[in-house]
N, C-alpha and C positions, 0 to 999 in steps of 0.2 A: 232747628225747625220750629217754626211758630205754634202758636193754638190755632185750631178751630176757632172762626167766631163766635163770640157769645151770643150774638143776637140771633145771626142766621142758620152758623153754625158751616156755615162754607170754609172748607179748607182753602183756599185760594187768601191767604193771608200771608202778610208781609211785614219786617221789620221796618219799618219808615223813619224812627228817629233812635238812634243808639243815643242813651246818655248816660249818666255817674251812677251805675247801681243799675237803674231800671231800662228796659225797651222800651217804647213804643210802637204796637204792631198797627198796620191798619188792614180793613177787609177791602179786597176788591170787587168782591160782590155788591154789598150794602153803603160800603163807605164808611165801615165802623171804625173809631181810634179805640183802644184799650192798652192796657199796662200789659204786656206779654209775659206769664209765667208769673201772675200776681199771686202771693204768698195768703191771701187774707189782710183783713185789716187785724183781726184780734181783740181781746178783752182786753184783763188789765196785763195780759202776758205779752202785747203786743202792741200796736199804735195806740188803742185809746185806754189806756191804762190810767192812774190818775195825774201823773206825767204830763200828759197830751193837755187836761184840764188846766192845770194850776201851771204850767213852764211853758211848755210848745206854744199851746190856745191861748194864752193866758189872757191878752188881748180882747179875744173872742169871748171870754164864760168871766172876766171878770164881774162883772154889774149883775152876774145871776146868783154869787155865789149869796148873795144881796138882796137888795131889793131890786128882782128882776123884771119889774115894771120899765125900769131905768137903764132898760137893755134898749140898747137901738133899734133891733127888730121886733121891739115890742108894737111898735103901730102898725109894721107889715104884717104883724100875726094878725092883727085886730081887722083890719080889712079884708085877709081872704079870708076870715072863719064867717064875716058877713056874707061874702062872694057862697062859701060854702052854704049858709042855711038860706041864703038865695034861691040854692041850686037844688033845695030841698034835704041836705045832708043833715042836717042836727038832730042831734040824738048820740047814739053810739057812736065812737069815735078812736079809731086805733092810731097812733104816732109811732113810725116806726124809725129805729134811730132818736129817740126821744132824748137825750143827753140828759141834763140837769134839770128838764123839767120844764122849761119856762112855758113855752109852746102849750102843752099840757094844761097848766097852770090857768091861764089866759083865757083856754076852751071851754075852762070849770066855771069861771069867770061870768063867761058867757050862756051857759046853760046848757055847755056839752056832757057827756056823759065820759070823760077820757079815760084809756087805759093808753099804755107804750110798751115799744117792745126797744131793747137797749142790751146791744153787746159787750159793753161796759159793764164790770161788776161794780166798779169806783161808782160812775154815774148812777148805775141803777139802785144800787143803796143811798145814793143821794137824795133821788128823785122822793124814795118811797120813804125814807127816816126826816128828812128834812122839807117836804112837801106834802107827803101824807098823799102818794099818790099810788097807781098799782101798775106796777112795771116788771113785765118778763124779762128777765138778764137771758140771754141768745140771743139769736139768729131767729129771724122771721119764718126761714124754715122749719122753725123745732117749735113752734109755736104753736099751740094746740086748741086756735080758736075753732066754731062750728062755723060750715058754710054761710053765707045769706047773714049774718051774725050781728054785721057792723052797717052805720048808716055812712062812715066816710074813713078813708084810708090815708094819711097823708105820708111826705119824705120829704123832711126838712134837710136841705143839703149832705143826703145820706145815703139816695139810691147810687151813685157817683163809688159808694165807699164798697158797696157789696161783690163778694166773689160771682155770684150769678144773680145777674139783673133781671133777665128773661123770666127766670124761676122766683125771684122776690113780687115780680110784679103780677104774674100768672095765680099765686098763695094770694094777695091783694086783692084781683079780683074774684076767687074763688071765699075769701071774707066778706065781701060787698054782696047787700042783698042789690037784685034788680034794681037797675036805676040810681044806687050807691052814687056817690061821688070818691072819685083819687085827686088828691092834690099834692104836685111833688114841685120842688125848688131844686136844680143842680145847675151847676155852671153847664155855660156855652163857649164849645171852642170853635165854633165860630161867629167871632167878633174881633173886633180891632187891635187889642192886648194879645191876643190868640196868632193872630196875622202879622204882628209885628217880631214877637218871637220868632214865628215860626220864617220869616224871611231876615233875621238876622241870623237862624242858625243855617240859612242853605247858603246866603252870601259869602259865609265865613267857611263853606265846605264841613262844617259842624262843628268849628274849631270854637265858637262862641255859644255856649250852651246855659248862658247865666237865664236866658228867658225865657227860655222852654222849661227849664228846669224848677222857676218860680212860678208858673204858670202850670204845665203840666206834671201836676205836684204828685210824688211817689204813693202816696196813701189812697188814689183813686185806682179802681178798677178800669171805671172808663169815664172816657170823653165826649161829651156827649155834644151833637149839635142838637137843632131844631128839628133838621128833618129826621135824622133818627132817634130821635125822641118820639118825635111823631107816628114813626114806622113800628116800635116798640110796641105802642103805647094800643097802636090800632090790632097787631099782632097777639096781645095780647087780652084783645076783649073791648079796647075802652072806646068812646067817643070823646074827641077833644071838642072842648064847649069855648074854653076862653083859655089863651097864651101873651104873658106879658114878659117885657123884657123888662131888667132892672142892673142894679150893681150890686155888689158883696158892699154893706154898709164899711167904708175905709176905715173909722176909729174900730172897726175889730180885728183890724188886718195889722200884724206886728210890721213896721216898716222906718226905717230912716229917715230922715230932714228929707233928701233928695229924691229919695223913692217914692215918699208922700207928694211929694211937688210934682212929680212924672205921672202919678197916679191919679191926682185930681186933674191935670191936663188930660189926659187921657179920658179919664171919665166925662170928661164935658163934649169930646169930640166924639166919643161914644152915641151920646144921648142926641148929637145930631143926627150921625149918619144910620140909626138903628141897630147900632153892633154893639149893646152891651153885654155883658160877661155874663150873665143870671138868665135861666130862663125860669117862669112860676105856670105849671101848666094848671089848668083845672078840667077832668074829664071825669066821664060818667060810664058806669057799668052796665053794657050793651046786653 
């Protein structure tokens, strides 16, 4: 028997993709995908232990352990924290999932006022010994900021990692004073890497599970598209102000001669047809 869904909470859920280890349920209410029977992601007793940083990621957090200027989404930070004190956000500033800092770092930079929240003990002792920055090791739930507190909320490809989305995002806006800004980055599974996976494993009767598998990767809670992003987001209190799509920067991504070759094909047919992989929303507390 499945879960309940997260978002709506309708029992009317389904396993839709069986694979190596994990499910994939979907809601037939809302349309929600998620990980069925997801464990947590964990500290360092678990996915993001120091492990995750230096082996699994390694790809992904090398250039921060660094000079993380020299991080590839160093300029994507730099443009939405403008988009943010645009939107009138500057000032207080929460990063929740804040990993090694960079993010953070960048906002200081800038003239935010950063704090993070980081489930990571590895990361969070990083952030704050080697960055000199102030990061709650938990869960956003255990967090014990004051209502109205903060002037902008972000999720750098993090809300994707939580046991409860609904309730991360609902604590979000209950930290946002009026008019706050949220800004959150999660993959999009609906897009063209998404859709090619997911008709190679129905072709094959499931027998082919290599692209669901690197696509709908075991460490997510859920999979989010655009429109329940959207539904979430609105459920939750927000107004969406600006939605962009993008890609997961490829030099962070661990991948093969050939797989990089498929990948960057991909990515260009992406950026035609409007399907790519990332979505970066920016909304405001209603």
């Amino acid at each position: 028997m499945t879960e309940a869904c997260p978002l709506c909470a309708s029992p009317r859920t389904r396993i839709r993709y069986p694979l190596s280890g994990w499910n994939i349920a979907r809601c037939d209410t809302c349309g929600f995908e998620f990980h069925d029977g997801f464990k947590g992601g964990g500290g360092d007793d678990g996915t993001f232990g120091a492990d995750y940083y230096t082996r699994i990621q390694e790809k992904a957090f090398e250039q921060q352990f660094g000079d993380y200027t020299l991080d590839p989404s160093a300029a994507v930070y730099a443009r939405w924290l403008d988009r943010i004190a645009a939107h009138g956000g500057k000032g207080r500033l929460l990063d929740v999932g804040s990993a090694l800092g960079t993010f953070l770092k960048i906002a200081e930079s800038r003239g935010f006022a950063p704090e993070g929240v980081e489930i990571s003990k590895f990361a969070s002792d990083f952030s704050r010994e080697k960055r000199g920055l102030t990061v709650f090791n938990g869960d956003l739930e255990q967090y014990a900021g004051k209502d109205g507190s903060f002037d902008t909320v972000t999720f750098w490809d993090s809300i994707e990692h939580v046991t409860h989305p609904l309730q991360n995002l609902k604590t979000a806006r209950r930290l946002l004073r009026p008019g706050g800004v949220l800004l959150l980055t999660t993959d999009n599974f609906d897009c063209l890497v998404a859709d090619v996976a997911r008709f190679m494993y129905h072709a094959t009767l499931g027998r082919v599970r290599y692209g669901m598998e690197r696509v709908f990767i075991a460490p997510n809670r859920s999979y989010f598209s655009e429109a329940t992003m959207r539904a979430l987001l609105i459920q939750c209190g927000f107004r969406v102000r600006e939605l962009a799509k993008m890609e997961y920067p490829i030099d962070k991504i661990r991948t093969n001669v050939a797989e990089r070759v498929i990948l960057g094909a991909f990515y260009g047919a992406a950026l035609v047809l409007n399907r790519q992989a990332q979505i970066t929303v920016l909304a405001t507390a209603e």
